[in-house]
N, C-alpha and C positions, 0 to 999 in steps of 0.2 A: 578489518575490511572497511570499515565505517564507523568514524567518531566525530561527533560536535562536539565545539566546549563553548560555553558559555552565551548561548544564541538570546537574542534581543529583535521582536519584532513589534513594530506600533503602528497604525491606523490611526492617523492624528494625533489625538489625547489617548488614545486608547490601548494600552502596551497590552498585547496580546499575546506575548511568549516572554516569560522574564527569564531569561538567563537561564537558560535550559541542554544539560549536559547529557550526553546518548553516544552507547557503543555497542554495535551490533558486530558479532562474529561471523566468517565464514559459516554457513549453515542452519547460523541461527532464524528462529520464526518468532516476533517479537511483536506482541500485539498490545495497541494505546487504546484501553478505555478512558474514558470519561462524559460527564454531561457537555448538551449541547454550548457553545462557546467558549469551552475552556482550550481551546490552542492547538486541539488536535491536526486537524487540516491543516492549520497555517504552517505547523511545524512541519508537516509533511514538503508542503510545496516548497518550503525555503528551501529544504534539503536537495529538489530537484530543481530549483531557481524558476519556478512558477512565480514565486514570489518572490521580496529579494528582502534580506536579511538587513538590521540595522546594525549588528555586529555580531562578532562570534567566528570560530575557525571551525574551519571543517578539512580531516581528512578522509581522503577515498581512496586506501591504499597507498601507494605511495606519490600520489598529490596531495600537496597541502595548500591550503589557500584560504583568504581572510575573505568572510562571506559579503563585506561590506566593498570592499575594493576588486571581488574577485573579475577578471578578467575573460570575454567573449569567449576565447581559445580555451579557457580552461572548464568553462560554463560547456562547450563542447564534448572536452573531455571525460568531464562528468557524467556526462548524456550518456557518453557511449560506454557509462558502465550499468549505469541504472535504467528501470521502467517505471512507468507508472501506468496503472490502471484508477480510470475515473469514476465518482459517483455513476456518473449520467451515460457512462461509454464513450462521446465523446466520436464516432464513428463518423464516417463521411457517408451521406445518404446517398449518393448519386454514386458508390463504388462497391461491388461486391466486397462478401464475407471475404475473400479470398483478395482482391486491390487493399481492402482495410489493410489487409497482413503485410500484403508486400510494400506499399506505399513506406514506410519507413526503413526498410531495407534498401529500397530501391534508392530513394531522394537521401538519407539520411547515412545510410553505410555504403551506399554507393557499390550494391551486390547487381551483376549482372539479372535481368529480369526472368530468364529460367532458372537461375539458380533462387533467386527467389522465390518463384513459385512453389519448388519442391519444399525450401525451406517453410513457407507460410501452410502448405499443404501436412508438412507433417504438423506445427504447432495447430493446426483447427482439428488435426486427427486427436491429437493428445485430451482436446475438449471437446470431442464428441462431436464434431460437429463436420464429418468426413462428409456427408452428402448436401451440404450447404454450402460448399464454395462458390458456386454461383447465384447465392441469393441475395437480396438489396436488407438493407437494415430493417425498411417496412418492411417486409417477408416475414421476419423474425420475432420470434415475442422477447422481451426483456431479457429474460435466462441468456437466450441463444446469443440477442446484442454484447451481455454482458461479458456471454464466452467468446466471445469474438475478441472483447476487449484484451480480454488476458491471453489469447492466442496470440495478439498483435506486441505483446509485453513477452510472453514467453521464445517469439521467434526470433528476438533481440539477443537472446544468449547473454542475459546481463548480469552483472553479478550482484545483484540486487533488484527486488521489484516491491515497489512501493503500492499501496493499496489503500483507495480512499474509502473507507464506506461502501466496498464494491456491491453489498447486497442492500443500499438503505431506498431504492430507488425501484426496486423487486416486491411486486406482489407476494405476498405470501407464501403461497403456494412454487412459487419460482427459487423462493433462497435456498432450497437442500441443494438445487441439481449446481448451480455457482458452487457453494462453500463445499460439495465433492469434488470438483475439479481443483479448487483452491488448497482442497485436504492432500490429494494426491501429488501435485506440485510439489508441497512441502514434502511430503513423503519422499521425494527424488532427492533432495536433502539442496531446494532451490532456498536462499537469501529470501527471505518474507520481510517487511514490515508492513505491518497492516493495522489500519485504523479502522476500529468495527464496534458494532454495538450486538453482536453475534458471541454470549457468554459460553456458548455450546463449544461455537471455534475456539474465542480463548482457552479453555479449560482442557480440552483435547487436542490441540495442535501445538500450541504457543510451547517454548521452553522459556519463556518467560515475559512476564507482564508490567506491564506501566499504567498505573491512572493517573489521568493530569485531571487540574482543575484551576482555573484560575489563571494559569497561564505558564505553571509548574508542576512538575511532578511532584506528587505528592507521596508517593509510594512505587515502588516495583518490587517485585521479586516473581520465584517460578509459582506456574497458575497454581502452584497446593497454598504457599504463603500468603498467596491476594485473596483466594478465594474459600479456602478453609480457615485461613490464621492471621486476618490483616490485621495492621497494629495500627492503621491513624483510623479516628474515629469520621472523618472525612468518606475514605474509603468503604467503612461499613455501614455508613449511609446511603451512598449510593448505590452496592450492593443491597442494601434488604430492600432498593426500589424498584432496580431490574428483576431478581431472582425470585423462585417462588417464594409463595409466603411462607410456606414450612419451611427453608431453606435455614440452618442453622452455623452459627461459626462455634469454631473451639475457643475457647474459654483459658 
């Protein structure tokens, strides 16, 4: 469904993704730990050309295209396979729960505006948020913004939906009600990748896991290998910083 090969991103002096290779299947839920700076994000957004690649190929099914020279129409095309939901939501304040949803349906897929509504109306049902289509983003606490956000990703029907740190931007008390609706999603057997700092998510959703650092991966495999049996000493440092403290690896 989705492969990079060999991605290259830099910030002046500062190469921030070195040559970084990723394959995501039909189905699959694939979640990028790591510490702060190490390439998470960036590698997210080049993938959805947020950002723009200094080199590297990427296919999306059967487009292929060089991230460095890739072309508007195809930067398009892309879009209309993928989503993404944002740290921050990303919402438009002046547009209800329910405008947020259609607004790219509408401008973006060019779906007539009832048929949009129904469409935007079931993806706010799907995240609980059936008696808020006419509320403004002030209206809503975090959680609610946030499920707005992935409403507005979910009504895409994409076949893939990218996820930046959807809960790092969430009071405490707010990340179970997000990372249930993000649980369930995946449960429909929706294309995930998601970058999070949520060990709870990895460990019970992910079929498999990535930690970057530095601006590579350093390791992947499924959440038993990362998180009961990881082999670079990298990685289980990082882990005994996140995890509790009793929290022990196999030997």
């Amino acid at each position: 469904m989705l492969e990079i090969k060999d991605i290259h991103k830099s910030f002046g002096d500062n190469e921030v993704i070195k040559g970084i290779d990723l394959k995501i299947d039909k189905g699959d839920v694939v979640v990028i730990l790591g510490p702060s700076g190490s390439g998470k994000t960036t590698l997210l957004r080049c993938l959805n050309f947020l950002e723009s690649a200094d080199s590297g190929k990427a296919y999306y099914g059967e487009l292929h295209v060089d991230l460095k020279s890739v072309s508007k129409k195809d930067i398009n095309k892309i879009r209309q396979k993928t989503a993404f939901v944002f740290q921050n939501y990303n919402l438009f304040n002046n547009k209800t729960a329910l405008e947020n949803v259609t607004e790219g349906l509408i401008i973006g897929r060019k779906i007539p505006k009832g048929e949009a509504n129904e469409i935007a109306k079931k993806a706010l049902n799907k995240v609980g948020l059936s008696e808020k289509y006419n509320s403004y983003p002030s209206e809503l606490s975090g959680g609610q913004q946030q499920r707005v956000g992935i409403a507005r990703a979910v009504a895409l029907s994409p076949d893939i939906i990218l996820f930046d740190e959807p809960t790092s931007a969430l009071d405490p008390e707010l990340v179970d009600e997000v990372l249930t609706v993000m649980k369930n999603i995946a449960n429909e057997g929706t294309t995930m990748l998601v970058v999070t700092h949520e060990m709870s998510f990895a460990k019970d959703v992910a079929n498999r896991v990535i930690f970057m650092d530095g601006g590579i991966v350093v390791e992947e495999g499924s959440p038993h290998e990362i998180f009961v049996n990881p082999k670079e000493e990298r990685t289980k440092k990082f882990l005994r910083r996140v995890l509790p403290e009793d929290y022990t690896f196999h030997i």
